[in-house]
VMD Tcl script that builds the backbone (N, CA, C; Angstrom):
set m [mol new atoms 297]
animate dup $m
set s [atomselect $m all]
$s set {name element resname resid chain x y z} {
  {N N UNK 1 A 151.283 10.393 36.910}
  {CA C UNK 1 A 150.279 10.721 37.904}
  {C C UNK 1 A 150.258 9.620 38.964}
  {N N UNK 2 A 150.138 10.204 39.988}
  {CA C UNK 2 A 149.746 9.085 41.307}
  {C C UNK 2 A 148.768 8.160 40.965}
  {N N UNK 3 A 149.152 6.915 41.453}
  {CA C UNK 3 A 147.960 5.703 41.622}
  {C C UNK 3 A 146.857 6.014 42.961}
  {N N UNK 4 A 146.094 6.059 42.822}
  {CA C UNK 4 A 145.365 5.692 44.136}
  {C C UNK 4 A 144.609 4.415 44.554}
  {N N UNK 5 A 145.265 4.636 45.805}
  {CA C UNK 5 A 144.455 2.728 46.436}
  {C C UNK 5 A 143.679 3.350 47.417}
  {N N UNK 6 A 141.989 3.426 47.242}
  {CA C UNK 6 A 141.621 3.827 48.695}
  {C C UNK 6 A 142.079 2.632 49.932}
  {N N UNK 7 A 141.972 2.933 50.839}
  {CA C UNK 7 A 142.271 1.880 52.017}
  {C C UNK 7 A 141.291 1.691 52.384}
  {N N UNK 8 A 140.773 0.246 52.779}
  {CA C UNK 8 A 139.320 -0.354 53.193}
  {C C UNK 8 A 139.342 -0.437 54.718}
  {N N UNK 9 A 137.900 -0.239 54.909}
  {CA C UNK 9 A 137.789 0.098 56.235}
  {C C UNK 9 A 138.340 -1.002 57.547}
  {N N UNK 10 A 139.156 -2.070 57.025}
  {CA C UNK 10 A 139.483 -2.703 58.355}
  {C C UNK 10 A 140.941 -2.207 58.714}
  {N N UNK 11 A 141.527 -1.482 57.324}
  {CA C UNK 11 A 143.158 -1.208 57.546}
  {C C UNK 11 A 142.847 0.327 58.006}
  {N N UNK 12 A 141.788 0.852 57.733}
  {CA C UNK 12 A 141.830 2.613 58.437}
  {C C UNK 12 A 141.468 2.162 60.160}
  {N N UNK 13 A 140.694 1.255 60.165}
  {CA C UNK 13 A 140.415 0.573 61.645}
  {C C UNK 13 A 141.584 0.448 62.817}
  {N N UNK 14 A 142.365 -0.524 62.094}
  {CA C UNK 14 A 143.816 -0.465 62.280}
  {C C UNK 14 A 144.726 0.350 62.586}
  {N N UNK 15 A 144.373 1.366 61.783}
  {CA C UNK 15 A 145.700 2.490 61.573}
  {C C UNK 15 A 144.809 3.523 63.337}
  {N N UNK 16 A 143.845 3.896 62.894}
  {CA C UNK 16 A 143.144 4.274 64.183}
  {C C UNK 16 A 143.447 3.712 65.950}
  {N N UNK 17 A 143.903 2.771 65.358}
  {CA C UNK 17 A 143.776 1.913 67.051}
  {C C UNK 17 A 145.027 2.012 67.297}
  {N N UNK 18 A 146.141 1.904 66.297}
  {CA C UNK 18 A 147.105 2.322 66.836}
  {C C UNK 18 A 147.738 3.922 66.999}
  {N N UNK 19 A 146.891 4.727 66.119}
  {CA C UNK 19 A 147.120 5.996 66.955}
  {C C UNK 19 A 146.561 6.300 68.441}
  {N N UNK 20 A 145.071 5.886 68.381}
  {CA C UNK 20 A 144.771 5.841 69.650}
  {C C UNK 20 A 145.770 4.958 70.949}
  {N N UNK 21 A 146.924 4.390 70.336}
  {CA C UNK 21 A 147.389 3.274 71.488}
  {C C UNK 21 A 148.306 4.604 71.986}
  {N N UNK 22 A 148.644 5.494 71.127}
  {CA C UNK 22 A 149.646 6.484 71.335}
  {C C UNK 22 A 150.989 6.542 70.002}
  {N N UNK 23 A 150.750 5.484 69.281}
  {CA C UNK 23 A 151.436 5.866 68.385}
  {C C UNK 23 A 151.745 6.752 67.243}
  {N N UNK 24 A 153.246 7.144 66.898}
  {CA C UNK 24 A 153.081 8.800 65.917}
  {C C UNK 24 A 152.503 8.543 64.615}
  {N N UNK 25 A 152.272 9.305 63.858}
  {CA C UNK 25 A 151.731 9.301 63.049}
  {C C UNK 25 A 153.105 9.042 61.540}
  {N N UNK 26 A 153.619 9.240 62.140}
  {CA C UNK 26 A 155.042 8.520 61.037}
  {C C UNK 26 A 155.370 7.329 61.219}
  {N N UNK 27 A 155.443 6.701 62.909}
  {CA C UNK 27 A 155.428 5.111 62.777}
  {C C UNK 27 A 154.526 4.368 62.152}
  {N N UNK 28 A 152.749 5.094 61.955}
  {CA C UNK 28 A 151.983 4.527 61.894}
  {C C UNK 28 A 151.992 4.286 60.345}
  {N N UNK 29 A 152.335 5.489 59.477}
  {CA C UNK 29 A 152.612 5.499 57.992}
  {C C UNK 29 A 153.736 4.367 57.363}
  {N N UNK 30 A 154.977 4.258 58.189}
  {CA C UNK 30 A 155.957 3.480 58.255}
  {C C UNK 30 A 155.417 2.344 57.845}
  {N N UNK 31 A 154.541 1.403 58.842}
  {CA C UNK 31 A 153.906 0.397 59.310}
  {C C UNK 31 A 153.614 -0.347 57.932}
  {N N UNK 32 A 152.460 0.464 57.680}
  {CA C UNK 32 A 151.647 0.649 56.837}
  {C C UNK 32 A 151.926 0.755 55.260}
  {N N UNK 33 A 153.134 1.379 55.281}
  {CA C UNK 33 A 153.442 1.631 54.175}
  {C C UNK 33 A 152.717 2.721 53.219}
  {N N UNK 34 A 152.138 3.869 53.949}
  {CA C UNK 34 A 151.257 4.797 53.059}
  {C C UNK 34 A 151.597 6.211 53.434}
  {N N UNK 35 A 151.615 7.132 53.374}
  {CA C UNK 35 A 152.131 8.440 53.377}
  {C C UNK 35 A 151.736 9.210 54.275}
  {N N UNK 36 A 152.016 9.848 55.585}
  {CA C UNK 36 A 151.808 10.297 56.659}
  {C C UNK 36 A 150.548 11.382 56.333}
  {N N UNK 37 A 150.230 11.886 55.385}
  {CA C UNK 37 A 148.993 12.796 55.179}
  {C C UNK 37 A 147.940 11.797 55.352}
  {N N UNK 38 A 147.878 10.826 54.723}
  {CA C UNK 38 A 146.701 9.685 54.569}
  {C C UNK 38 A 146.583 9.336 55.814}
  {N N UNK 39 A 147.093 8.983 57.073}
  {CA C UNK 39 A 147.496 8.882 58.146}
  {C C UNK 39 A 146.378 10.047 58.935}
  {N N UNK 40 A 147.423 11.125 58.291}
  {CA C UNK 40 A 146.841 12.395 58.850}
  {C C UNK 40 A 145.231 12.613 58.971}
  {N N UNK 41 A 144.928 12.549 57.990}
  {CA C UNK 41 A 143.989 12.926 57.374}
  {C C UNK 41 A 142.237 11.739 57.863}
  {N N UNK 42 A 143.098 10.621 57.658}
  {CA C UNK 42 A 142.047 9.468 58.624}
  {C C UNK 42 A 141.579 9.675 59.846}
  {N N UNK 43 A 142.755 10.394 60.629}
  {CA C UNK 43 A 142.978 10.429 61.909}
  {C C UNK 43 A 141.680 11.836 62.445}
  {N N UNK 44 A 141.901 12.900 61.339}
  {CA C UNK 44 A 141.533 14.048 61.680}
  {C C UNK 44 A 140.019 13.463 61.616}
  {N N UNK 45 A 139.597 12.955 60.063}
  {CA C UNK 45 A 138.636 12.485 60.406}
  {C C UNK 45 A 137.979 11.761 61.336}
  {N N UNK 46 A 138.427 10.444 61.880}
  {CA C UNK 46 A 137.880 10.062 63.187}
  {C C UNK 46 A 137.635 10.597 63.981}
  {N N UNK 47 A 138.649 11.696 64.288}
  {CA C UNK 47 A 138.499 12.733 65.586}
  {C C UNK 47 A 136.895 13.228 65.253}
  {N N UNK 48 A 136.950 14.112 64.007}
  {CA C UNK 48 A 135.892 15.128 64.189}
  {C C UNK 48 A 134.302 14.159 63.900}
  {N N UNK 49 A 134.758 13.329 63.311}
  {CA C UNK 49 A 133.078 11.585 63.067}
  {C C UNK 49 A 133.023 11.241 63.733}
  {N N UNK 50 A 133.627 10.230 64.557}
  {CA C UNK 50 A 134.114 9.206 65.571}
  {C C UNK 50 A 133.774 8.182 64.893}
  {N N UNK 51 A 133.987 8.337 63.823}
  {CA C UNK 51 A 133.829 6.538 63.080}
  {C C UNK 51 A 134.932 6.669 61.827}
  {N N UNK 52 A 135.607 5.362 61.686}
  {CA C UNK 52 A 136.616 5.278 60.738}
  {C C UNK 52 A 136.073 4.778 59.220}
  {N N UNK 53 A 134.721 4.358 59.445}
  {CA C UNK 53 A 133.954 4.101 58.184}
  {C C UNK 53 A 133.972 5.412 57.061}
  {N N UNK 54 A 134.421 5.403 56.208}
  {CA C UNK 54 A 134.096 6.320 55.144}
  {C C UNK 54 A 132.894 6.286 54.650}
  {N N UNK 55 A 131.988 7.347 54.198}
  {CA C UNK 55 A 130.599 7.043 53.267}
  {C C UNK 55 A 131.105 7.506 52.274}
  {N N UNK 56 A 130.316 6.523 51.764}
  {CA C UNK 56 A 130.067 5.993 49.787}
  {C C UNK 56 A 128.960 7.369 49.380}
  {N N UNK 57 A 129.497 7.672 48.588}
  {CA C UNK 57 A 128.748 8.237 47.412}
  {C C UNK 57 A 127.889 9.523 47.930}
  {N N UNK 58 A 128.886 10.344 48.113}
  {CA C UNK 58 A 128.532 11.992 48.510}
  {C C UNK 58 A 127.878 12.581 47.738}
  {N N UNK 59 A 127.516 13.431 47.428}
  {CA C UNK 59 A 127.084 14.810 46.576}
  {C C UNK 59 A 125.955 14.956 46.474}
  {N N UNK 60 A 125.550 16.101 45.924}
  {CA C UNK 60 A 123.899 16.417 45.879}
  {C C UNK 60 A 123.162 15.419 44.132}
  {N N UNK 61 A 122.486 14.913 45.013}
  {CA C UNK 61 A 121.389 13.908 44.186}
  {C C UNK 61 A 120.789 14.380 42.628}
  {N N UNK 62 A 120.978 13.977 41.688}
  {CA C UNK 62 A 120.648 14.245 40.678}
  {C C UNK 62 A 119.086 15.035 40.150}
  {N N UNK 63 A 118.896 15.483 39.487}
  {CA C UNK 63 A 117.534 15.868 39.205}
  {C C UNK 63 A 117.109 15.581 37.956}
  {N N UNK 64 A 117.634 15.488 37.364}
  {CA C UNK 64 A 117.396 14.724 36.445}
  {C C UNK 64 A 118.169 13.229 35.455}
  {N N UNK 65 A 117.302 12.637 34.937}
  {CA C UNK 65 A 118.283 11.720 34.623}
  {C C UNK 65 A 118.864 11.769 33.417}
  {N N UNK 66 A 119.826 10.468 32.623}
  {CA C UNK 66 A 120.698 10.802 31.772}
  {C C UNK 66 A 120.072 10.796 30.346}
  {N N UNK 67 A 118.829 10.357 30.630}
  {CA C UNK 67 A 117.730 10.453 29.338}
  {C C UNK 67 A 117.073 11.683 29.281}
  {N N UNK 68 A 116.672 12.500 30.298}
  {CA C UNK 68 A 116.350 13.920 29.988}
  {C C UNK 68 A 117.242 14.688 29.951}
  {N N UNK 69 A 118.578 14.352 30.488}
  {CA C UNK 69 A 119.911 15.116 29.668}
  {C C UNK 69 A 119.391 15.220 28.068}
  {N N UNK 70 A 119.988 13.847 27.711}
  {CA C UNK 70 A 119.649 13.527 26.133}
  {C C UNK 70 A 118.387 14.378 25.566}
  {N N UNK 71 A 117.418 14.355 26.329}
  {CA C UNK 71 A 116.006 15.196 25.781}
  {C C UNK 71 A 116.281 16.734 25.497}
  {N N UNK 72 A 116.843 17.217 26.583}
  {CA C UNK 72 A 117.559 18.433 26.275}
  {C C UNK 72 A 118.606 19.154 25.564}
  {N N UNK 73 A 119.354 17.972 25.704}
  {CA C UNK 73 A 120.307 18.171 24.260}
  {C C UNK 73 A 120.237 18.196 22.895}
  {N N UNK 74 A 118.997 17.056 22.356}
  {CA C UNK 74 A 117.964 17.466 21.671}
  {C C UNK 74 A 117.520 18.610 21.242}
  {N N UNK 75 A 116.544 18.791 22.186}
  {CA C UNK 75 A 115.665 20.077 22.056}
  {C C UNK 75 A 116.468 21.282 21.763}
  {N N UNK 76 A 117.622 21.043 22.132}
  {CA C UNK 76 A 118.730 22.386 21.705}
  {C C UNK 76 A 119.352 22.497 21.096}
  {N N UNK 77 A 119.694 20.914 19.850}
  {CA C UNK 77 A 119.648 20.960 18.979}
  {C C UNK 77 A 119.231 20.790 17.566}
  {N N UNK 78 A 117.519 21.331 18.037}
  {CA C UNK 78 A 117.173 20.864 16.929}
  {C C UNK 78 A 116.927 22.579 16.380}
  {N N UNK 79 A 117.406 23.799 17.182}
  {CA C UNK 79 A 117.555 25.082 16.302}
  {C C UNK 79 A 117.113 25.968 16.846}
  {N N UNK 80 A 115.895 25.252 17.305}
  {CA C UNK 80 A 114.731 26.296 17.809}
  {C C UNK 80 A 115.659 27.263 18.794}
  {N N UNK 81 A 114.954 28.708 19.106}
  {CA C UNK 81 A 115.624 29.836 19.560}
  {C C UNK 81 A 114.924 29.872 20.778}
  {N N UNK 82 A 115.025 28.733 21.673}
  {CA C UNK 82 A 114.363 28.653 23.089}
  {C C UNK 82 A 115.078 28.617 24.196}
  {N N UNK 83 A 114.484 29.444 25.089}
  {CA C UNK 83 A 114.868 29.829 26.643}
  {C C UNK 83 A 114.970 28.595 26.929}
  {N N UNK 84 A 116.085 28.102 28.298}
  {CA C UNK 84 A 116.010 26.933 28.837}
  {C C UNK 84 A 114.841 26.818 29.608}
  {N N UNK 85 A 114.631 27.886 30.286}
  {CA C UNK 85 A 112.962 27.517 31.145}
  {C C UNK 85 A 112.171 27.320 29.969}
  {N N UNK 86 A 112.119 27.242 28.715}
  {CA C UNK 86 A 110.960 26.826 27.997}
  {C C UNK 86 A 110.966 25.299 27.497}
  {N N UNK 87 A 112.552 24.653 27.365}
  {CA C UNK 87 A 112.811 23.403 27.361}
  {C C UNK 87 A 112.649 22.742 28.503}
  {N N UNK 88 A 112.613 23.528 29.740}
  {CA C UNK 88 A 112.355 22.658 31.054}
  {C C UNK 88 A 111.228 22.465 31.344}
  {N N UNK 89 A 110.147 23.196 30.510}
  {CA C UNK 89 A 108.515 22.931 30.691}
  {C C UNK 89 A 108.240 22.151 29.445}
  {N N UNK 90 A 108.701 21.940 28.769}
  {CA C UNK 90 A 108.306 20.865 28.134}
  {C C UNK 90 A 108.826 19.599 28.298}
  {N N UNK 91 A 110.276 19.243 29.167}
  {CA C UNK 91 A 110.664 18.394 30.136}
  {C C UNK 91 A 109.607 18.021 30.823}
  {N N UNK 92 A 109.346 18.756 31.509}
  {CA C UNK 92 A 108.336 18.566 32.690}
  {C C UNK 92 A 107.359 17.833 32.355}
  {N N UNK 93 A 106.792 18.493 31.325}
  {CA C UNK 93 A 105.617 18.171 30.642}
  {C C UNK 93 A 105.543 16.653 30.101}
  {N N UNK 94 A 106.792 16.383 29.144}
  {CA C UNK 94 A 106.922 14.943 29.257}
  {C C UNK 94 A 106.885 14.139 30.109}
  {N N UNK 95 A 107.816 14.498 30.924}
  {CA C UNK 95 A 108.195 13.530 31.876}
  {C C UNK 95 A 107.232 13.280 33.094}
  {N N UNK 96 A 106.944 14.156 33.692}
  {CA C UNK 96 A 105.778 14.473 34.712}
  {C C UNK 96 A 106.381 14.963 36.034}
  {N N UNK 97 A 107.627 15.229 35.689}
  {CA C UNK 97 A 108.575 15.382 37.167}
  {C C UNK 97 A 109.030 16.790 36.846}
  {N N UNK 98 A 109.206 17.451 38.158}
  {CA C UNK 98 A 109.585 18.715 37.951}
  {C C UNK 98 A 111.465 19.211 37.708}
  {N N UNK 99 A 111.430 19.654 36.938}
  {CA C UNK 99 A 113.160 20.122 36.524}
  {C C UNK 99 A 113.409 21.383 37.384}
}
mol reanalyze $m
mol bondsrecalc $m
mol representation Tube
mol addrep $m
């Protein structure tokens, strides 16, 4: 399987300024030493962001945490023949936060 090295934002900086100077996108991979998609793909991004900064830590925000995981995993296995909306109100109920 492939290694991956993300590239830190002063070498995507880099790679940016010299496409913007006019350079191809194969010299720029050359350069660089990294694979003309990665290239590609930085590039497209800047275009459509206008910033070469990547953001950290995407996705939709948790709702619950890894201890009311555990609570629920529990509760489901301890037999009982319960609806998940009936384990999520007694979640609730513990916890005080809504599931």
């Amino acid at each position: 399987m492939a290694r991956r090295n993300p590239l830190d934002d002063f070498t995507r900086g880099r790679m940016i300024a010299k496409l913007e100077e006019g350079c191809t996108v194969t010299s720029v991979a050359a350069e660089f030493g990294i694979s003309k998609s990665i290239v590609s793909c930085a590039w497209k991004a800047f275009q459509t962001t206008g910033t070469a900064v990547r953001k950290v830590g995407g996705g939709h925000p948790r709702t619950t945490t890894v201890g009311d995981d555990r609570y629920i995993i529990l509760q489901a296995k301890r037999g009982r023949r319960q609806s998940a909306s009936v384990i999520a109100q007694q979640l609730s109920t513990a916890t005080g936060r809504q599931v």
